[in-house]
C-alpha positions as CSV (number, residue, x, y, z in Angstrom):
1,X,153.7,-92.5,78.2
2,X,150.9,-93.5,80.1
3,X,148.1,-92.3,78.6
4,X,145.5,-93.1,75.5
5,X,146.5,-89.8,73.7
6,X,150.5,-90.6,74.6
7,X,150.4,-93.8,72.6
8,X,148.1,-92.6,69.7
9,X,150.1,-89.2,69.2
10,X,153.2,-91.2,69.3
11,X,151.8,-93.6,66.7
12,X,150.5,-91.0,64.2
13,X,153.8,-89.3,64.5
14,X,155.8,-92.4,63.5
15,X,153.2,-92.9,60.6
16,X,154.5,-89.3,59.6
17,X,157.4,-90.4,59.6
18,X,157.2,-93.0,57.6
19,X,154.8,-91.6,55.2
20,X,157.4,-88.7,54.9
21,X,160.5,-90.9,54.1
22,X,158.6,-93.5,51.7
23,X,156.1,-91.3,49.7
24,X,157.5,-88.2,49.4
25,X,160.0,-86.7,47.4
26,X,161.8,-85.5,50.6
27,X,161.7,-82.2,49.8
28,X,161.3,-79.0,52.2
29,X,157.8,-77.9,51.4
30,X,156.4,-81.7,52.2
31,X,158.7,-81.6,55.4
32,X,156.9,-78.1,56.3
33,X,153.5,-79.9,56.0
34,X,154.5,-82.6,57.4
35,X,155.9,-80.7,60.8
36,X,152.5,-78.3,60.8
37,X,150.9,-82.2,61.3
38,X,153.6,-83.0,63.8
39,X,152.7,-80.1,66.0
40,X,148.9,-80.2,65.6
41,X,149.6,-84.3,67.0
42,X,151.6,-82.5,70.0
43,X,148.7,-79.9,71.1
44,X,146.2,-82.7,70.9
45,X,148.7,-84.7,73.2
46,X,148.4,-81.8,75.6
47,X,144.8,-81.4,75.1
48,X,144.1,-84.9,75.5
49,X,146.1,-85.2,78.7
50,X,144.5,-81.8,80.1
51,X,141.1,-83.5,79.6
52,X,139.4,-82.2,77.0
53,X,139.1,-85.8,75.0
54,X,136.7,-85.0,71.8
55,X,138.7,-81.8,70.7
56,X,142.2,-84.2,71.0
57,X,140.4,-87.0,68.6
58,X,139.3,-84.0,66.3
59,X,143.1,-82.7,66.2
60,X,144.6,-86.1,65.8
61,X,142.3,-86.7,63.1
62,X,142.6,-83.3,61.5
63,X,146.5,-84.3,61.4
64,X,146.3,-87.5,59.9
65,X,143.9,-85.7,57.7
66,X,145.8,-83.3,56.5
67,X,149.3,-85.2,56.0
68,X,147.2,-87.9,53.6
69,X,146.2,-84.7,51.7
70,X,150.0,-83.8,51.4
71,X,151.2,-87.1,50.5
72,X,148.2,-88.0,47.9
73,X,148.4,-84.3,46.6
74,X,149.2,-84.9,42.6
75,X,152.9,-83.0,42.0
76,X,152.3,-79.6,39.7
C-alpha cells in the first residue's frame, strides 16, 4: 500500500463495509450490490496504479455512488 489509489480504495471499501453492516438489512441482494461496488473499487485500484488517474477517480466515485444509491434506496 503505497500509493494514492491504495489508501483511498482501501478506505471506500471499509466504508462499504461499514455502510453494509450498519444500514442495511443484511440481506443477499444489498450484499450483491454492495460486492458489484467492491470490485468496481478494485479495477480503479488497478487503473489507478497502471496510470490512468482521471478514469480511477471516476470509478471510485461511480462506487461510492452507487452503494449510497443501495443504501438510501427506500425498501419496496
Amino acid at each position: 500500500m503505497g500509493t494514492l489509489f491504495d489508501f483511498l480504495t482501501v478506505a471506500s471499501f471499509f466504508g462499504l463495509v461499514i455502510a453494509f453492516l450498519v444500514w442495511t438489512e443484511r440481506d443477499r441482494r444489498t450484499l450483491l450490490h454492495f460486492t458489484i461496488s467492491g470490485v468496481v473499487l478494485a479495477v480503479a485500484n488497478q487503473t489507478g496504479n497502471a496510470g490512468y488517474s482521471a478514469l480511477a477517480f471516476i470509478l471510485i466515485a461511480a462506487a461510492v455512488a452507487y452503494a449510497a444509491v443501495v443504501v438510501l434506496r427506500p425498501e419496496s
